[in-house]
C-alpha positions as CSV (number, residue, x, y, z in Angstrom):
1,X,-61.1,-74.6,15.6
2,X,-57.9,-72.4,15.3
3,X,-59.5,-68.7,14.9
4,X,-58.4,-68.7,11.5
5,X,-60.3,-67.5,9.1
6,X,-60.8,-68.3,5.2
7,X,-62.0,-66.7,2.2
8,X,-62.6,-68.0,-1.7
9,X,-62.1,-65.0,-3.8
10,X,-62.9,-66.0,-7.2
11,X,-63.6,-65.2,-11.1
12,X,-66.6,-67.2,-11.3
13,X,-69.5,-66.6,-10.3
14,X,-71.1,-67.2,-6.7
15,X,-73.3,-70.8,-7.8
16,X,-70.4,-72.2,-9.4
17,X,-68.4,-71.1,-6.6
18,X,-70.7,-72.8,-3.7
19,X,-71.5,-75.9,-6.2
20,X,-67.8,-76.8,-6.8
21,X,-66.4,-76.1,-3.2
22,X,-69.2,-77.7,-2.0
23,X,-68.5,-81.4,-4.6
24,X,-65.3,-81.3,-2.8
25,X,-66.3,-81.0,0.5
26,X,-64.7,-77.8,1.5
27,X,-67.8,-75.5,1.5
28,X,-67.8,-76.5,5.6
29,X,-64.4,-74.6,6.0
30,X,-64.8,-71.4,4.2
31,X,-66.4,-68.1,6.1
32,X,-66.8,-66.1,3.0
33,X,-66.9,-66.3,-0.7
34,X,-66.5,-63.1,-2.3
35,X,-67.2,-63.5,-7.0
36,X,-67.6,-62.3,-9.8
37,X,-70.7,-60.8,-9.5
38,X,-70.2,-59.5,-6.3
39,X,-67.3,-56.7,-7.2
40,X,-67.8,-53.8,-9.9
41,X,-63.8,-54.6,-10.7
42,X,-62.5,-57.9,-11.3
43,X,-59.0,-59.1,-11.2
44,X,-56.1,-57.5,-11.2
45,X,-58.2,-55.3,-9.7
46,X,-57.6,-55.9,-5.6
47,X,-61.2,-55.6,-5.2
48,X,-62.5,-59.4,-4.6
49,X,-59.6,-59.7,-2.2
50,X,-60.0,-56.4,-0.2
51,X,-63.6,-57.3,-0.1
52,X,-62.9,-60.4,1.6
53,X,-60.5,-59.2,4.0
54,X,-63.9,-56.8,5.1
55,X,-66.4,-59.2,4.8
56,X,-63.9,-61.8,7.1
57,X,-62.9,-58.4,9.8
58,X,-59.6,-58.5,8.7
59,X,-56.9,-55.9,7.8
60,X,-55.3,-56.4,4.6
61,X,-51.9,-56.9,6.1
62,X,-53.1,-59.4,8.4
63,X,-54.1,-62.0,5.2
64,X,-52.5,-63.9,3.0
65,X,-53.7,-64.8,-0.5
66,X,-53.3,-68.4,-2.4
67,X,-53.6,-68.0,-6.0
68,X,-52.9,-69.7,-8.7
69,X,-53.2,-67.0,-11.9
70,X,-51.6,-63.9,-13.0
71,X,-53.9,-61.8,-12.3
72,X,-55.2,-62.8,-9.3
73,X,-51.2,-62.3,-8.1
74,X,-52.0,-58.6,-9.4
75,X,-55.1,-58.5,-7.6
76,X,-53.5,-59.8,-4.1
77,X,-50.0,-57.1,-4.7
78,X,-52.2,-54.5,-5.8
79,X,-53.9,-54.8,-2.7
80,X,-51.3,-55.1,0.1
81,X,-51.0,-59.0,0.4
82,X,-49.1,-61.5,1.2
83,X,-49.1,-63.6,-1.8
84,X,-48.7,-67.0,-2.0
85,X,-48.3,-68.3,-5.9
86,X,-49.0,-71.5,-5.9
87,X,-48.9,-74.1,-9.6
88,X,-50.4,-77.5,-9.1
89,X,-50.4,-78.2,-5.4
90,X,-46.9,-76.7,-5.3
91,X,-45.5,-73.3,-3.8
92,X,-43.8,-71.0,-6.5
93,X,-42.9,-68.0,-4.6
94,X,-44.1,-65.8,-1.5
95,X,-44.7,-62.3,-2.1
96,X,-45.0,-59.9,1.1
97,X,-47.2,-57.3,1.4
98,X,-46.1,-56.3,-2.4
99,X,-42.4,-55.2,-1.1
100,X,-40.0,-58.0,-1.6
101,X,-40.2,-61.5,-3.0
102,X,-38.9,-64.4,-1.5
């Protein structure tokens, strides 16, 4: 509705990936699912996320990753992204572009 965008990049593979978005009822909103077996490197790695951002037309610096692990965070900084860390439903912390933290 708004032009935005959304990607799932994710550790699992791409069945578990469509089955569990899809038990919650969210499959309808995502454009793209990049996994596991998708990418040669996995997290920290930047690759799911960069592959995303191509797959979705979209320059790194113009996405923003939510992610809940370690080394997804490592994956999304690595990369160039905004970062959102997020534990629980709750923000932690906002990362930009892998230059400052806020």
């Amino acid at each position: 509705e708004m032009g935005i965008k959304t990607a799932v990049g994710t550790g699992s593979n791409y069945d578990s990936c469509k089955y569990v978005l899809g038990t919650k009822n969210v499959l309808k909103y995502v454009d793209v699912i990049v996994s596991s077996d998708m990418v040669t490197h996995h997290k920290p790695h930047p690759e799911t996320f960069t592959l995303a951002a191509e797959k979705m037309g979209q320059n790194v610096k113009e996405c923003c990753v939510f992610e809940d692990g370690a080394l997804g965070i490592q994956a999304a900084t690595a990369g160039g992204f905004d970062c959102v860390e997020v534990k629980e439903g709750e923000i932690v912390r906002y990362i930009r572009n892998n230059e400052q933290e806020r």
